[in-house]
C-alpha positions as CSV (number, residue, x, y, z in Angstrom):
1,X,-4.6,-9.0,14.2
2,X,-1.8,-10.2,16.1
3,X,1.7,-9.5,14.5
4,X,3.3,-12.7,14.8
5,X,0.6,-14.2,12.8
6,X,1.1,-11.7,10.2
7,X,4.6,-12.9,10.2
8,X,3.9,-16.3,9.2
9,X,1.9,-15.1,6.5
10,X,3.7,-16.3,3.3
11,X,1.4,-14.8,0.6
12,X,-0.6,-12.1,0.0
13,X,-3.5,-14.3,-0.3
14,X,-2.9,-16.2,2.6
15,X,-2.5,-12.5,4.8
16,X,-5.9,-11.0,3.0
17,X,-7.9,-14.5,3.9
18,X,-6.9,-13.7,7.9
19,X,-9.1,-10.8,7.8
20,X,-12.9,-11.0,8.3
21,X,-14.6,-10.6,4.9
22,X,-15.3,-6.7,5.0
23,X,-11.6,-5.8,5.6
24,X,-11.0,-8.9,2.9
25,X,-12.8,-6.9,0.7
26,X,-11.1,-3.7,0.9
27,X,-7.8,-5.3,1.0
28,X,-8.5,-7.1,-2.6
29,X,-9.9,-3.6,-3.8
30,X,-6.3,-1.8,-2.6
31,X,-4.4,-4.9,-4.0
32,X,-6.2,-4.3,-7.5
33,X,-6.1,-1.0,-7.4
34,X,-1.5,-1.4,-6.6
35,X,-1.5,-4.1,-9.3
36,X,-3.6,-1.9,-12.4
37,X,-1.4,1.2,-11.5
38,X,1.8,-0.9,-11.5
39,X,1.5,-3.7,-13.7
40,X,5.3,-4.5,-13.8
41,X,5.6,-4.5,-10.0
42,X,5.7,-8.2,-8.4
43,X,3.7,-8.9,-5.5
44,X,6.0,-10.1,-2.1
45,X,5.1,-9.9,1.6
46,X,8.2,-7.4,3.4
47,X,8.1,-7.1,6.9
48,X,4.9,-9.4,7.2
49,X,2.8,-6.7,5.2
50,X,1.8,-7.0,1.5
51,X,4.1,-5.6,-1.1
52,X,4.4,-4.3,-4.8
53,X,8.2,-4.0,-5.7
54,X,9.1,-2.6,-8.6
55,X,12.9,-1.4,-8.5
56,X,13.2,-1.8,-4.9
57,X,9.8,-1.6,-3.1
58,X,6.9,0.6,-4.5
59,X,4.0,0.2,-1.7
60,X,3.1,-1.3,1.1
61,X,-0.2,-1.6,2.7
62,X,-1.8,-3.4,5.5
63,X,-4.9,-4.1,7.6
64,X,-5.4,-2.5,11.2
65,X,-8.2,-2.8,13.4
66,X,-10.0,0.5,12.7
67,X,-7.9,1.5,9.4
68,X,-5.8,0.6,6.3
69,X,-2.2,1.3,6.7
70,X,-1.0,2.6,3.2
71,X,2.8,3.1,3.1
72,X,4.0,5.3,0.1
73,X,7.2,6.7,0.7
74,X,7.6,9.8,3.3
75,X,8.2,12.2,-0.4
76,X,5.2,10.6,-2.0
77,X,2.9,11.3,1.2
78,X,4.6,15.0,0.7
79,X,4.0,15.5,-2.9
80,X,0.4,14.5,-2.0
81,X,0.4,16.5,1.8
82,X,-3.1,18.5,0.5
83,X,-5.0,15.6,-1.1
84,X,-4.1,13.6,2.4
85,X,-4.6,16.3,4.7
86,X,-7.7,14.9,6.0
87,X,-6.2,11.3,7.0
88,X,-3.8,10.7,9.7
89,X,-0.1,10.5,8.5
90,X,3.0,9.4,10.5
91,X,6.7,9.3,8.4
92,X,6.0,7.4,5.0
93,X,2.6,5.9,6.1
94,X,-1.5,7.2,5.7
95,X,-3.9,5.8,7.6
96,X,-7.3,5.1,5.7
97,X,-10.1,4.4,8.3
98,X,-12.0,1.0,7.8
99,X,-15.6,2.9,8.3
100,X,-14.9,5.1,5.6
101,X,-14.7,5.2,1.7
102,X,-11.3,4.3,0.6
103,X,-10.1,7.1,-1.6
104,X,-9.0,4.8,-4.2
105,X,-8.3,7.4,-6.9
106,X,-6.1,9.0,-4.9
107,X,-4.1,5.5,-4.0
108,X,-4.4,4.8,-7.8
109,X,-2.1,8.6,-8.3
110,X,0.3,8.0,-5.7
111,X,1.0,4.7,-7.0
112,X,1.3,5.8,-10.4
113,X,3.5,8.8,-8.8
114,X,5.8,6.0,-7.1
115,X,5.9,3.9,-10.5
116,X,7.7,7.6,-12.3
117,X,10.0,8.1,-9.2
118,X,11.3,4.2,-9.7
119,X,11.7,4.3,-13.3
120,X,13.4,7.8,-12.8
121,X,15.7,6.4,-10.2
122,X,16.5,3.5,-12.4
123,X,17.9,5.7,-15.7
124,X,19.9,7.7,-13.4
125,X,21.8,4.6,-12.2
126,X,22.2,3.6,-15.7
């Protein structure tokens, strides 16, 4: 998909309906898995990508041609390194291919991870 149209995207409905219906899929599955793990995070589109903040931001994720782009935080992709050994990383992002199960559970944990770290983060400012 071409970036400037995922620019213009203003929802994260309106960037999951851009995909054809098998990545739709997937995406709705990621997004519900983000949402159950984090059900005080608010959905918002940051830097034309789908978003949970909670805090400051939580997760990204985003569609690719041959993978999912899931985007943690680079010390939540280290706390996982094992578990995620098998996918292609780069600084603070995994990439999940398309033609391949999507290890939800695993998303579900980091999530989860990244919902401690935020309400950690937030009692030491207090």
């Amino acid at each position: 998909m071409d970036m400037a149209l995922k620019n213009q995207r203003k929802t994260i409905d309106e960037y999951i309906s851009a995909f054809p219906k098998d990545v739709r899929d997937i995406l709705e599955e990621f997004r519900g898995v983000v949402r159950e793990s984090a059900p005080q995070a608010e959905e918002a589109m940051r830097y034309g990508i789908p978003t949970f903040r909670l805090n400051g931001n939580l997760v990204h994720f985003a569609a690719f041609k041959n993978h999912i782009g899931f985007y943690p935080t680079p010390a939540a992709i280290e706390t996982f390194r094992e578990e995620l050994a098998q996918y292609k990383q780069a600084k603070g992002t995994v990439r999940f291919p398309i033609d391949k199960p999507i290890p939800y559970d695993l998303v579900r944990k980091i999530v989860i991870h990244r919902v401690n770290k935020s309400r950690e983060s937030k009692k030491k400012e207090r």
